[in-house]
C-alpha positions, 0 to 999 in steps of 0.5 A, a space after each residue: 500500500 502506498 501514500 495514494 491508496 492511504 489518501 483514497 481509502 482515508 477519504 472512502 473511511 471519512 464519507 462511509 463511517 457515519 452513513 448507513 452503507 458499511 465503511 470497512 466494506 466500502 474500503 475492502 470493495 476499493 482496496 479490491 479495485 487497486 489490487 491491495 491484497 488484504 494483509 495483516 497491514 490492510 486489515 489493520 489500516 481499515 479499522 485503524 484510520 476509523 479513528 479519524 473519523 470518530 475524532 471527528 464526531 468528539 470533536 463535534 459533539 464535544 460540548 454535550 459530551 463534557 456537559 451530559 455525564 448521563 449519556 456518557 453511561 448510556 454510551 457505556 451500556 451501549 458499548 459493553 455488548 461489543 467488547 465482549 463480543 469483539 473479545 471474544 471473536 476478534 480472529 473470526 471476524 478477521 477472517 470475513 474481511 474479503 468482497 463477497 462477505 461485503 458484498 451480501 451483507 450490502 445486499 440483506 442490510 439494504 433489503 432490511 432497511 427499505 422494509 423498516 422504512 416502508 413500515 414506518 412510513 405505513 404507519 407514519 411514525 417517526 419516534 416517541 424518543 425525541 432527544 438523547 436525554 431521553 433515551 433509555 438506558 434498555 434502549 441504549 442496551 439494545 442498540 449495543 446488542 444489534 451493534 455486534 452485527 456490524 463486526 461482519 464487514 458490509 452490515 454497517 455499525 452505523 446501519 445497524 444501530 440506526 435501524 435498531 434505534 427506529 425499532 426502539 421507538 428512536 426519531 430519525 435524528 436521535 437514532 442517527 445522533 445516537 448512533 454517532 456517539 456510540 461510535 466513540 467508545 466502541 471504534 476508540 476500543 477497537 482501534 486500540 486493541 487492533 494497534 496492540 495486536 499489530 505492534 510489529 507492524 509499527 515497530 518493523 515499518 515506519 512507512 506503514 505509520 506514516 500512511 496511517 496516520 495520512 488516512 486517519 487526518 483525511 478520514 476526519 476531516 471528510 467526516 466532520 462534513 459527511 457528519 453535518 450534511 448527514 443529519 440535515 438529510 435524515 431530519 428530511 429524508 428517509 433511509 430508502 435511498 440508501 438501502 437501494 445504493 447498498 442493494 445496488 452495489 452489492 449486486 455489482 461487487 458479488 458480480 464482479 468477485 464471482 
């Protein structure tokens, strides 16, 4: 990998990480395209540099965080599912990072989410939950559980939370706003862990730290925009648009890997 794919993949990372489509599978579909073999190095340059983009969403919502002690522990009870699970299938999962993993999981996540939005908008409901005070403590439990989902590459962490949140009786805005936070703890940890697993690759190649660090400061600051247009559409727009472009290009990778 050179300091040209570092910069693509930064950039794919900063536009995908809070949008429902899946940011790791979006990187491993464009690794394929530039021939990058999915190596030890790879793999850990794909959940690394996530935490640019989480660095963005601090930043962001750093006021309400320093000020909401509360959510910081709904953010914790959220996250508790993920650890352990991560914990504890950490090379499993590892072992899905290939395109046609990405590609189905695009497919069945974008089939589900023009189901949920079709029943919501049957029923014309939009959430009792209007704010992330309001959020509760179960609700926050159960959007960690259905964040175990996204360890499979191509399910989305974002999708799946955000969908779960609707289910839950969560507003468009705070299930997306939710799903955001919830990224902190839990992406924080993953890069963490995935650093201390990887540490000969540092300490064996500089190289490979600098492009790290190349794809982390451009996945933040392509995230910090994505973040801002992101909820202004979700405040106006349904999520069908993206279950159809997940439905779409997983057609497309599962016809090309096969």
């Amino acid at each position: 990998m050179d300091f040209f794919s570092a910069i693509i993949l930064g950039i794919v990372e900063g536009l995908t990480e809070f949008l429902p489509v899946s940011s790791t599978g979006h990187m491993i579909l464009v690794a394929d395209l530039l021939g990058l073999e999915q190596n030890n190095v790879l793999k850990c340059f794909e959940v690394v540099i996530q935490l640019g983009s989480i660095l963005a969403v601090v930043f962001m919502f750093f006021d309400r965080l320093k000020e909401d002690f509360l959510l910081w522990i709904k953010l914790l009870i959220g996250f508790i599912p993920t650890a352990i699970i991560g914990l504890l299938l950490y090379k499993h999962i590892k072992a899905l990072f290939e395109p046609t993993t990405v590609a189905y999981a695009l497919i069945i996540g974008g089939i589900v989410f023009i189901i949920v939005e079709l029943w919501h908008k049957k029923i014309n409901y939009d959430g009792d939950t209007k704010t992330l005070h309001e959020v509760s403590f179960k609700q926050a439990f159960i959007i960690g559980l259905s964040q175990c989902l996204a360890m499979i590459p191509g399910t989305s962490r974002s999708g799946s939370t955000i969908i779960t949140g609707l289910l839950c009786g969560l507003s468009r805005e705070v299930a997306a706003r939710f799903s955001f936070l919830l990224a902190i703890p839990t992406m924080f940890a993953a890069t963490t862990y995935d650093t201390y697993k990887n540490r000969e690759i540092f300490a064996q190649n500089l190289d490979a730290l600098w492009m790290f660090l190349v794809g982390g400061v451009v996945a933040f600051v392509v995230a910090f925009v994505v973040i801002k247009l992101f909820l202004k559409f979700v405040s106006k727009f349904s999520y069908i648009s993206f279950g159809i472009y997940r439905i779409i290009l997983g057609a497309i990778f599962l016809i090309w890997v096969l």
